[in-house]
Every structure is written in structure tokens, then in C-alpha cells.
C-alpha positions as CSV (number, residue, x, y, z in Angstrom):
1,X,31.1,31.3,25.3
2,X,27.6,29.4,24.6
3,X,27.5,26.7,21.8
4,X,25.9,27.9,18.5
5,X,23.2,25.9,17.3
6,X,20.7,26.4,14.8
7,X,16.9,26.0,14.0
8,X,16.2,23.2,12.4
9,X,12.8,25.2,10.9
10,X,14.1,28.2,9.6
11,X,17.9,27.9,10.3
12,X,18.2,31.0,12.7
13,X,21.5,31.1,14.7
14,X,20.6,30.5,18.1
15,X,23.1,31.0,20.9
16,X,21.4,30.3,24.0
17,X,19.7,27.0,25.0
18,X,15.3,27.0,23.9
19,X,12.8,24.7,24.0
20,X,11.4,26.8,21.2
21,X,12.9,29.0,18.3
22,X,12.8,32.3,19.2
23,X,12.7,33.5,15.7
24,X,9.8,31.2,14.0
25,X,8.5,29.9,17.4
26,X,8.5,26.4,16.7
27,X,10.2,23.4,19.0
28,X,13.8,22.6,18.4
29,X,13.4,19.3,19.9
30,X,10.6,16.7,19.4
31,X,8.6,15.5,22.3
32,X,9.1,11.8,23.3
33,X,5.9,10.2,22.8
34,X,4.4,8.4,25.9
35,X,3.6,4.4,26.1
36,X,0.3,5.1,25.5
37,X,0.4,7.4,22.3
38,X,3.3,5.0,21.1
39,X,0.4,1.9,21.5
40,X,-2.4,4.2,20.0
41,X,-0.7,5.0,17.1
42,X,0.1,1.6,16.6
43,X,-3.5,0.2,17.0
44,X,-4.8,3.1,14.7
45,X,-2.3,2.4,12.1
46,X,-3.0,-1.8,12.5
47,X,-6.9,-0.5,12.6
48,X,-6.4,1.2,9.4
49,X,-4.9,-1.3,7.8
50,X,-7.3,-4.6,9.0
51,X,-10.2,-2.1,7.2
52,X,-8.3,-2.0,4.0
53,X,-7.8,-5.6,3.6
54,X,-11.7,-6.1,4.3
55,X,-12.6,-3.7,1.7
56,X,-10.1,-5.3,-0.6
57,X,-11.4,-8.7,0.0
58,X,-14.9,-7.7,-0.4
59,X,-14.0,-6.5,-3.8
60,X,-12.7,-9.3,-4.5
61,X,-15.5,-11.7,-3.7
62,X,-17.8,-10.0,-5.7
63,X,-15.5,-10.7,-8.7
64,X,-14.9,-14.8,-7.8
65,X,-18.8,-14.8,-7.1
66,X,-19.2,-14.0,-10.9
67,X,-16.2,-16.3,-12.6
68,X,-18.0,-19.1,-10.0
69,X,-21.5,-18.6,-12.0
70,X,-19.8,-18.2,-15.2
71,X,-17.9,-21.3,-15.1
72,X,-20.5,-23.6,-13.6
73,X,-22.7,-22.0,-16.8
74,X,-20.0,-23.3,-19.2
75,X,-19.1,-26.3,-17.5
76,X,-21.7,-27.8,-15.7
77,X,-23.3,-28.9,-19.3
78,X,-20.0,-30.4,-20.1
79,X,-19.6,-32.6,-16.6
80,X,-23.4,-33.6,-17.1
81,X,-22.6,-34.7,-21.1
82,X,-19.4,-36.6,-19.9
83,X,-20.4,-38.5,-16.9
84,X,-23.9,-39.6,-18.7
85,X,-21.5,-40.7,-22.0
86,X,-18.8,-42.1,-19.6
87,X,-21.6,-44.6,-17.7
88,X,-23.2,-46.1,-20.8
């Protein structure tokens, strides 16, 4: 007597042995992914993620470009006053 198994899609009973379900059509078994697509994947994903830092730390240097300017407006007079005070 063959095994029952069923479709992991659609849950059909199927009693003989498929690559695909008869019933919806699509694979009962996931195809092993090759060296290659394994690496690809990886260098996309690593790719992806390397352009999402950059973006990120672009953001970001906009915003310390402006504290920079705005604390060397406020500051600056203040270094100036103390080291010409401090010297005399």
C-alpha cells in the first residue's frame, strides 16, 4: 500500500510519489539552491545592506555638519573672550 502524504499548498491527499501536486500544480519539495545562487544571495543581501548604511550615514553628516556650524557660532566667541581674558 503507498504512503499517504499531503500537499503542503493546498493539503490534497496524495498517494503516489510527485515532484509536483497534482491538484494545485505546485512543488512538494523545495529545490536545493546551488553554490552559486547560495553566494549570490548572500552578496545581494550584504550589497543591500552596505547601501543602507551609506545612505544612513550620509543623513547623518548632513545633520553633524550643522550642530558643527552651530556650535563653533556659539562657542567660538566664548574661546576667543577666555583665552584673551586668561593671557592678560
Amino acid at each position: 500500500m503507498a504512503e499517504l502524504n499531503y500537499c503542503p499548498h493546498c493539503g490534497a491527499a496524495l498517494y503516489e510519489i510527485a515532484n509536483d501536486c497534482e491538484f494545485c500544480g505546485k512543488p512538494l519539495r523545495q529545490k536545493k539552491k546551488s553554490l552559486n545562487e547560495q553566494v549570490n544571495d548572500s552578496a545581494r543581501s550584504f550589497s543591500e545592506s552596505a547601501k543602507k548604511s551609506i545612505e544612513k550615514a550620509e543623513n547623518n553628516a548632513d545633520f553633524d555638519i550643522v550642530i558643527f556650524i552651530v556650535l563653533l557660532i556659539f562657542f567660538w566667541p566664548g574661546a576667543l573672550i577666555y583665552y584673551f581674558v586668561k593671557n592678560n
